[in-house]
N, C-alpha and C positions, 0 to 999 in steps of 0.2 A: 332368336325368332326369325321366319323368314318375312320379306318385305309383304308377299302376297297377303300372308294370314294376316299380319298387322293391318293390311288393308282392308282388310272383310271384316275386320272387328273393330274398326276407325272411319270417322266420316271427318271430310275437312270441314275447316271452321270456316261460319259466314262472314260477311265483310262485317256484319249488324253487330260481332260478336267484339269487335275493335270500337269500335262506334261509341264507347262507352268512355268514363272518366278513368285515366290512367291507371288509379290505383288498383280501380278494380280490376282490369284488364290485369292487370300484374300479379293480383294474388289468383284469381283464376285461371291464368297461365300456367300452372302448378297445377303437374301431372297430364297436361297434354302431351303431344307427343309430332318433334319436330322433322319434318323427313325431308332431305334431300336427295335424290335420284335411291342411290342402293342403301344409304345411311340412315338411322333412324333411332330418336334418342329421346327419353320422357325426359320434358321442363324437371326440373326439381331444384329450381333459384333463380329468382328473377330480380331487377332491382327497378321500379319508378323514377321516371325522370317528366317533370310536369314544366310549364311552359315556363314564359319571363319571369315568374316568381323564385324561379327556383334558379343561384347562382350556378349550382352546378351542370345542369343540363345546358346543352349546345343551342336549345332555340332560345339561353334566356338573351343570346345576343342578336334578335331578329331572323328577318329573315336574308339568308345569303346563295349564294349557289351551292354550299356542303348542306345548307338546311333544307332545304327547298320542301324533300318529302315529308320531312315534318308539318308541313303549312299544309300538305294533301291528303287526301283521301284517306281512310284509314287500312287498314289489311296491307301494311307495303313497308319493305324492307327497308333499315336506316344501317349503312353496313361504312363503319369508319375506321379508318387507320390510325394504333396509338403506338408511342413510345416507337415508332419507325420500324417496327418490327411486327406486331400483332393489327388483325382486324377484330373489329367487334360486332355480332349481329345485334340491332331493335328492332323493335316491331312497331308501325308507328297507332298511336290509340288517339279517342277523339274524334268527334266529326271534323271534316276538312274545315279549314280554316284555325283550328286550335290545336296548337301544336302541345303533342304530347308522347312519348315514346318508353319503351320497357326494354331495354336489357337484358339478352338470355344469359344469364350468369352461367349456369352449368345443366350437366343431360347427365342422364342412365342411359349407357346404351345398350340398344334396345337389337338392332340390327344394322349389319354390315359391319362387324365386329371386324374381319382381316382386313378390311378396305380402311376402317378406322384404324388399327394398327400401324397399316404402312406407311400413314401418312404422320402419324404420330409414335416414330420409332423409338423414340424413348420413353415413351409410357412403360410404367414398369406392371400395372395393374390394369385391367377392364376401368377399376373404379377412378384411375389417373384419365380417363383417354381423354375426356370433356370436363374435367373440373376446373373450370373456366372461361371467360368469355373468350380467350385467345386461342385457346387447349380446345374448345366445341367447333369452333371454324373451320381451324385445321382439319381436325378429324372430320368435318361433316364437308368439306369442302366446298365450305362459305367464302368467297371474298367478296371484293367491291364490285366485283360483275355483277354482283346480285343486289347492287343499290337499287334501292326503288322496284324491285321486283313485287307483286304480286302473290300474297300470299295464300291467295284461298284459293289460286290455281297454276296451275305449272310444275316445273320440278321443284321445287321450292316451298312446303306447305306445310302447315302447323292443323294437326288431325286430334280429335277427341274420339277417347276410348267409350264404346257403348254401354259399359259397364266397369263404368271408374273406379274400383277400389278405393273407398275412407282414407283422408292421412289426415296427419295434422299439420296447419302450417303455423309457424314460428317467423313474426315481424321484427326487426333489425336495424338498426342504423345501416345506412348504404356503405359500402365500402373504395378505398383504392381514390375517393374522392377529395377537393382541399376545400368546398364550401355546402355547404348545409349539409355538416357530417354526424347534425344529432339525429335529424328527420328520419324517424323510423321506414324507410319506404323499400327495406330488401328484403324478399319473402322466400324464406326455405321450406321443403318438406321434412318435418322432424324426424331427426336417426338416419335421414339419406347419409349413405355415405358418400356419395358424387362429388358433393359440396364443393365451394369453391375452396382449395387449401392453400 
C-alpha cells in the first residue's frame, strides 16, 4: 500500500485516545496502524504494563530519569534498550501523573515494505519483518531518538483506519517477562500471522 493512500484512509489518534486506563489503551491498540516517516505497519499485539503494582513494569520502581515519560502526558513515546542489543517501542497511557505504558509487540506491514527489508535483511518473509518488539524497530526505524516523542504528531504517529475491519482479539499472559507472568494483559489479533514468534 502506498504511504499516501494509507493516509487519506487514516486519521491520527488524539492525545484523549491515550488518556485512558492502560489496559484499555492496549486492547484498542489492536489494528491501528503505526507510521514512521515511509514505514507503516497495523498493531496486531500489544502487551499492558500498569504502574507500581505491577512487578514487572519499569515504573513499578518510581520515578527515575529512564522513567520520567512515564510520569508525563500521555501520547509519547517510551523507547528502551534490552538485552544490549534490541530497542523497544511503548506508548505511554494514562493521564499524566499515572504511569502507565503498552508495548507494541508486533505489526503487519502495511508500507514501505523494501525500506523494511533492508533494514531487516534477514527476515525471510513479509510476515518475519516486525514479529516483535525488537524485529518492529528495526524495520520501522524506531530508536531511542524517539524517546518521549510525541505521538499524535510528527514523524512518528500511531493512525486509525476509517473503516476498521471486525477482528477478534485473544487475551494472554504477557510474555519474555520474570514477574506477574499470569496476568493476562498481552493482546493479539486472532489468526494474525505477524505475531510475535
Amino acid at each position: 500500500m502506498e504511504l499516501k493512500q494509507l493516509e487519506a484512509e487514516t486519521e491520527i489518534l488524539p492525545r484523549s485516545f491515550y488518556a485512558r486506563p492502560t489496559v484499555e489503551v492496549a486492547r484498542e491498540l489492536l489494528g491501528k496502524v503505526l507510521v514512521h516517516g515511509r514505514a507503516a505497519g497495523r498493531i496486531i499485539e500489544t502487551e499492558a504494563y500498569l504502574g507500581a503494582e505491577d512487578r514487572a513494569a519499569h515504573a513499578s520502581r518510581g520515578l527515575t530519569n529512564r522513567t520520567r515519560v512515564l510520569f508525563g502526558p500521555p501520547g509519547h513515546a517510551y523507547v528502551f534498550f534490552i538485552y544490549g542489543m534490541y530497542e523497544c517501542l511503548n506508548l505511554v497511557a494514562e493521564p499524566g501523573g499515572t504511569p502507565g505504558c503498552v508495548l507494541i509487540r508486533a505489526l503487519e506491514p502495511l508500507a514501505g515494505l523494501d525500506l523494511m527489508r533492508r533494514r531487516r535483511p534477514k527476515a525471510r518473509s513479509i510476515e518475519e519483518l516486525a514479529n516483535g518488539p525488537g524485529k518492529l524497530t528495526l524495520a520501522m526505524g524506531i530508536t531511542r531518538r524517539h524517546y518521549g516523542a510525541d505521538v499524535t504528531r510528527g514523524p512518528l504517529t500511531v493512525r486509525r483506519l476509517k473503516n476498521e475491519p471486525p477482528f477478534e482479539v485473544l487475551a494472554t499472559p504477557r510474555i519474555g517477562i520474570r514477574h506477574s507472568t499470569d496476568w493476562p494483559l498481552r493482546f493479539v489479533i486472532a489468526g494474525n500471522r505477524c505475531v510475535t514468534r
